[in-house]
C-alpha positions as a Markdown table, in Angstrom:
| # | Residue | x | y | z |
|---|---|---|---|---|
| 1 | Unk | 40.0 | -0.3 | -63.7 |
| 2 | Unk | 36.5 | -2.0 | -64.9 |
| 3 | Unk | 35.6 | -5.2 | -62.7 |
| 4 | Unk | 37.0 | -8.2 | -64.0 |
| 5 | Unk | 34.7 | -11.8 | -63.9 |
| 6 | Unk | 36.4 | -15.0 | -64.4 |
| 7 | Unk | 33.6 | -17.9 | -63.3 |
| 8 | Unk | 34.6 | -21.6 | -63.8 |
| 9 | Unk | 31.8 | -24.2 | -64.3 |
| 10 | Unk | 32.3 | -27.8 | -62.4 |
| 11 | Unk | 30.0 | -30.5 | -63.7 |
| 12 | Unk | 30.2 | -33.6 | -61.7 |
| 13 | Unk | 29.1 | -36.2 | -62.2 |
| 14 | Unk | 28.3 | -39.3 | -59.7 |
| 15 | Unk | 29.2 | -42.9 | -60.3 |
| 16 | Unk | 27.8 | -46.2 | -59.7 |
| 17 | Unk | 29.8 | -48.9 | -61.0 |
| 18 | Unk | 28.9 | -52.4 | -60.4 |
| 19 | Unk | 30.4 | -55.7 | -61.7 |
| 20 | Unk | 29.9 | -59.4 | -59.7 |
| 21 | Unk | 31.1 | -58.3 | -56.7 |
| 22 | Unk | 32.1 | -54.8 | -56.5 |
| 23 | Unk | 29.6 | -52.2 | -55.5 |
| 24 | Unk | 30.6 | -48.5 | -55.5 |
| 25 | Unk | 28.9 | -45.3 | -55.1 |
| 26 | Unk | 30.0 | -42.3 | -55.9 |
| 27 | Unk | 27.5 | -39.2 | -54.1 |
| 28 | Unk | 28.1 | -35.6 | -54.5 |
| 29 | Unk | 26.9 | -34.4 | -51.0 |
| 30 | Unk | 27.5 | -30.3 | -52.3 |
| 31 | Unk | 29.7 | -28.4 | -54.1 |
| 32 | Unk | 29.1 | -29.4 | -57.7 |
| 33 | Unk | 29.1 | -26.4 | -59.1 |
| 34 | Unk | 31.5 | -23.6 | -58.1 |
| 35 | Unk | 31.9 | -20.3 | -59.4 |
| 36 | Unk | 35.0 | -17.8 | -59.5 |
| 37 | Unk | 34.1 | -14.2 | -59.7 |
| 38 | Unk | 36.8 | -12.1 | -59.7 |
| 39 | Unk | 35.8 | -8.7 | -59.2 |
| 40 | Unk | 38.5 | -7.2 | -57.2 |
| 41 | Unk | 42.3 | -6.3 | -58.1 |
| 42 | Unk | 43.0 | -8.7 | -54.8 |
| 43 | Unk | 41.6 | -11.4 | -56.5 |
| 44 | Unk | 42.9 | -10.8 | -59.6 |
| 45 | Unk | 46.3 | -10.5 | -58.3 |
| 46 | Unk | 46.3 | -13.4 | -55.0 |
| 47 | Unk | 43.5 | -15.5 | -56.9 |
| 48 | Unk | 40.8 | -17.0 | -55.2 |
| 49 | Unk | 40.4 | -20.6 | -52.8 |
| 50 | Unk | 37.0 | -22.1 | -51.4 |
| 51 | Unk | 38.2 | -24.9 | -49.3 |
| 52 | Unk | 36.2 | -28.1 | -48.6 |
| 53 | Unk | 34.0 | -26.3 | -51.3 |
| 54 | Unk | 32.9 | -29.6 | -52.8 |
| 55 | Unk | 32.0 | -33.2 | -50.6 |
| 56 | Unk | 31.5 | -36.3 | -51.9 |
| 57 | Unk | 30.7 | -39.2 | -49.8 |
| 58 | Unk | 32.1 | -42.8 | -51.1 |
| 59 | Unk | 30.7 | -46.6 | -50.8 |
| 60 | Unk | 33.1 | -48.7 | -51.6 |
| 61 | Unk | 32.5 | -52.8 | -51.3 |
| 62 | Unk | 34.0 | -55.9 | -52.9 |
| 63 | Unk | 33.1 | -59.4 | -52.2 |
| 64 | Unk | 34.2 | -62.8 | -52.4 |
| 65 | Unk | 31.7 | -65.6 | -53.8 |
| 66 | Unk | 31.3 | -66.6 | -50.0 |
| 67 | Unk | 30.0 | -63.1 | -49.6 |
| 68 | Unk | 33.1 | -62.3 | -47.6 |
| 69 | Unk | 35.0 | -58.2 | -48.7 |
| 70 | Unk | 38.6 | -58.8 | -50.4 |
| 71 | Unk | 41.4 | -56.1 | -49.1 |
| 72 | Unk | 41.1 | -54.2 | -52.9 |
| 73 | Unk | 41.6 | -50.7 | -52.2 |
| 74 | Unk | 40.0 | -47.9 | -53.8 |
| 75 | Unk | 40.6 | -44.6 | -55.5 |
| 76 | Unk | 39.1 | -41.0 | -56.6 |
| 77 | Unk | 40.3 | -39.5 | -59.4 |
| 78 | Unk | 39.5 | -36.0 | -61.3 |
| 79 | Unk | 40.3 | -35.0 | -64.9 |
| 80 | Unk | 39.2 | -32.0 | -66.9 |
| 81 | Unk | 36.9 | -33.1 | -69.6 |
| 82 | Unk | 38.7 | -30.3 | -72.1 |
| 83 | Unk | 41.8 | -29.5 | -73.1 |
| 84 | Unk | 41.9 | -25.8 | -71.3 |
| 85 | Unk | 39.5 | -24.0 | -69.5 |
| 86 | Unk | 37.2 | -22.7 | -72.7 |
| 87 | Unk | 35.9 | -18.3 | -73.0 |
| 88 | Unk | 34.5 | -16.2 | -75.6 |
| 89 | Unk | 37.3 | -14.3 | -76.2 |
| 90 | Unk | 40.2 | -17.3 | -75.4 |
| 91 | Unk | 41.2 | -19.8 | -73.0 |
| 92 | Unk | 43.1 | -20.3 | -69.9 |
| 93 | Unk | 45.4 | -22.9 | -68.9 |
| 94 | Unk | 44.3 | -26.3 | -67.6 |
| 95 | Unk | 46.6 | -25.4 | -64.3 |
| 96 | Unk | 44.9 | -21.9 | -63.8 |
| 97 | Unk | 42.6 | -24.5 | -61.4 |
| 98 | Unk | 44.8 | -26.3 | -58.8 |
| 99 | Unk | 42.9 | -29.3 | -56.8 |
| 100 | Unk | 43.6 | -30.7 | -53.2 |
| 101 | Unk | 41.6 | -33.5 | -51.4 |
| 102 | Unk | 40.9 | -33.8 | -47.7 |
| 103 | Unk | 39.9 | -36.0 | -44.9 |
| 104 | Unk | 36.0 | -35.3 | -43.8 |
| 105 | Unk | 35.5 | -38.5 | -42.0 |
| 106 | Unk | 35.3 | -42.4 | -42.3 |
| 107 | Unk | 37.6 | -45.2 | -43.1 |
| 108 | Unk | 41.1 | -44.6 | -44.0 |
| 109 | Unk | 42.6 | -43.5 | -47.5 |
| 110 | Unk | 45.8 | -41.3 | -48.5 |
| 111 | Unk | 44.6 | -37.4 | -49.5 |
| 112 | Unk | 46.3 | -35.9 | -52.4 |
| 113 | Unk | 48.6 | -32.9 | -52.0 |
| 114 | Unk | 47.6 | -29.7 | -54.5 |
| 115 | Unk | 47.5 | -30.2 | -57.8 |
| 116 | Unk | 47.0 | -28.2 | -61.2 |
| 117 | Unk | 43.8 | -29.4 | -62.7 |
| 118 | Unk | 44.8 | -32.0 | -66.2 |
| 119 | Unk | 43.3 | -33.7 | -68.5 |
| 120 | Unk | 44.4 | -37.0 | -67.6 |
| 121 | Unk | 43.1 | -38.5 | -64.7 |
| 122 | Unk | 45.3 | -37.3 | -61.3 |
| 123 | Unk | 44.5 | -38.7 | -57.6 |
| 124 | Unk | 42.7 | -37.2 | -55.6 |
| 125 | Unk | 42.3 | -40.1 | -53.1 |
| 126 | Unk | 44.4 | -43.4 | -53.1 |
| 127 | Unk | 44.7 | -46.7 | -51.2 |
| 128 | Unk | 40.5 | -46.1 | -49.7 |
| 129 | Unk | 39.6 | -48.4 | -47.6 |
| 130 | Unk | 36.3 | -50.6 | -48.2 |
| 131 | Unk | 33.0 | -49.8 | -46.4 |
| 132 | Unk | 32.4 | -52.2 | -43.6 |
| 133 | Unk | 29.1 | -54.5 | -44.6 |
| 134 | Unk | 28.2 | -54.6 | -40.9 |
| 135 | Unk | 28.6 | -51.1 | -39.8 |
| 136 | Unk | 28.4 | -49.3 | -43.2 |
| 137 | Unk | 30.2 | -45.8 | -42.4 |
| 138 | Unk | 30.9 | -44.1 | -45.4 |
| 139 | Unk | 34.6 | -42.5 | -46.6 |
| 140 | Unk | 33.4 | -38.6 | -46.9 |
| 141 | Unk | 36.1 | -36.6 | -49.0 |
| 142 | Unk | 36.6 | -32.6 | -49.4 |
| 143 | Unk | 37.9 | -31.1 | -52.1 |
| 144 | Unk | 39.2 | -27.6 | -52.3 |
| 145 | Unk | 39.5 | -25.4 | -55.2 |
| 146 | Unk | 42.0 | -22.6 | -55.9 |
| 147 | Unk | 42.0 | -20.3 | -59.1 |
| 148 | Unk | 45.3 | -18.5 | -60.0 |
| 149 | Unk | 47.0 | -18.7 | -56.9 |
| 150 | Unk | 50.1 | -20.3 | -58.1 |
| 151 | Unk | 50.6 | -23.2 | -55.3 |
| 152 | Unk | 52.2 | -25.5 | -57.7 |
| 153 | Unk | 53.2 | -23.7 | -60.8 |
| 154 | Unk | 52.4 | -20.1 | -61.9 |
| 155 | Unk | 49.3 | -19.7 | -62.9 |
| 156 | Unk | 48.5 | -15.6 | -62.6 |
| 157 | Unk | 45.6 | -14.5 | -64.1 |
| 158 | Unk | 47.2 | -10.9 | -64.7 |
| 159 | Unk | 47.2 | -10.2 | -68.4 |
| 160 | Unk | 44.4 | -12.8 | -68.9 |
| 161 | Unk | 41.1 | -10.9 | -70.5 |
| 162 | Unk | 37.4 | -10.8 | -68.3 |
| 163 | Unk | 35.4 | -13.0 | -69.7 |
| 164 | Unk | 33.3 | -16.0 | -68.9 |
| 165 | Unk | 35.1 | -19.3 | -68.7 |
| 166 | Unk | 34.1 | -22.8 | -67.8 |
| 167 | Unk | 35.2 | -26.7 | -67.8 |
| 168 | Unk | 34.0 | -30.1 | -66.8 |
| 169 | Unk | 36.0 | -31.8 | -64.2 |
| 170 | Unk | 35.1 | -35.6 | -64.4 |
| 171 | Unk | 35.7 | -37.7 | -61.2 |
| 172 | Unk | 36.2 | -41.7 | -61.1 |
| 173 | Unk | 35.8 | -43.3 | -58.3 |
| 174 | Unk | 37.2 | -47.1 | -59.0 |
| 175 | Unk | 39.7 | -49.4 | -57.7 |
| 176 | Unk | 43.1 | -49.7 | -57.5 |
């Protein structure tokens, strides 16, 4: 059997959103790009995961006039920019990518459980916690990729041709 390649393009792209008095900063530490190669009949038939492949740290402040922070929470959210995953020869499902977030450090927030990739805007992170203006420790989040390993739905790449695929996954950070 020839060697089969499957690689998935991630474009990410950081945010800084600021209005009177919310300031938020969106910085991809590493990890924006990740690549699937499957060249192996494992891999073709378990799929493939690359935990805590990208991190993303988080700065998250909103102010009163009196220069005092509100309690507004904040959230991350991810989207694929397309409506499946685009190749030459044909597509892939938008779930053939499944998504999970995790804890790397810093102020509290709830970490999504796995999730096939869409292309509506899906949680990653929810109810973040501001970055103290005294002590500014940033919220550092992980997120892990898997490709056709069927944690949530089945998503098999058996049957599916080699070929050279790619999307854009588009992540929000905003508040809640």
């Amino acid at each position: 059997m020839d060697k089969f390649l499957y690689s998935i393009i991630f474009i990410f792209l950081g945010l800084n959103i600021q209005s009177q008095n919310t300031t938020s900063r969106l910085t991809i530490i590493s990890g924006g790009n990740v690549n699937f190669y499957v060249n192996s009949f494992d891999k073709y038939n378990n799929g493939i995961s690359y935990p805590n492949w990208t991190t993303v740290n988080i700065y998250f402040v909103d102010t009163l006039a009196d220069g005092s922070q509100t309690g507004l929470k904040w959230k991350l959210d991810a989207k694929a920019m397309a409506n499946n995953i685009g190749g030459i020869l044909g597509n892939l499902p938008l779930n053939t990518i499944e998504l999970e977030a995790a804890d790397g450090g810093g102020p509290s927030a709830a970490y999504s459980p796995v999730f096939a990739l869409q292309n509506s805007d899906v949680s990653l992170v929810t109810g973040g916690t501001q970055t103290d203006l005294i002590i500014p420790v940033l919220t550092t989040v992980n997120i892990t990729y898997h490709c056709g390993k069927s944690l949530t739905i089945a998503n098999s790449l058996f049957g599916k041709p080699a070929d050279y695929y790619s999307i854009d996954i588009l992540l929000t950070l905003g508040p809640e």
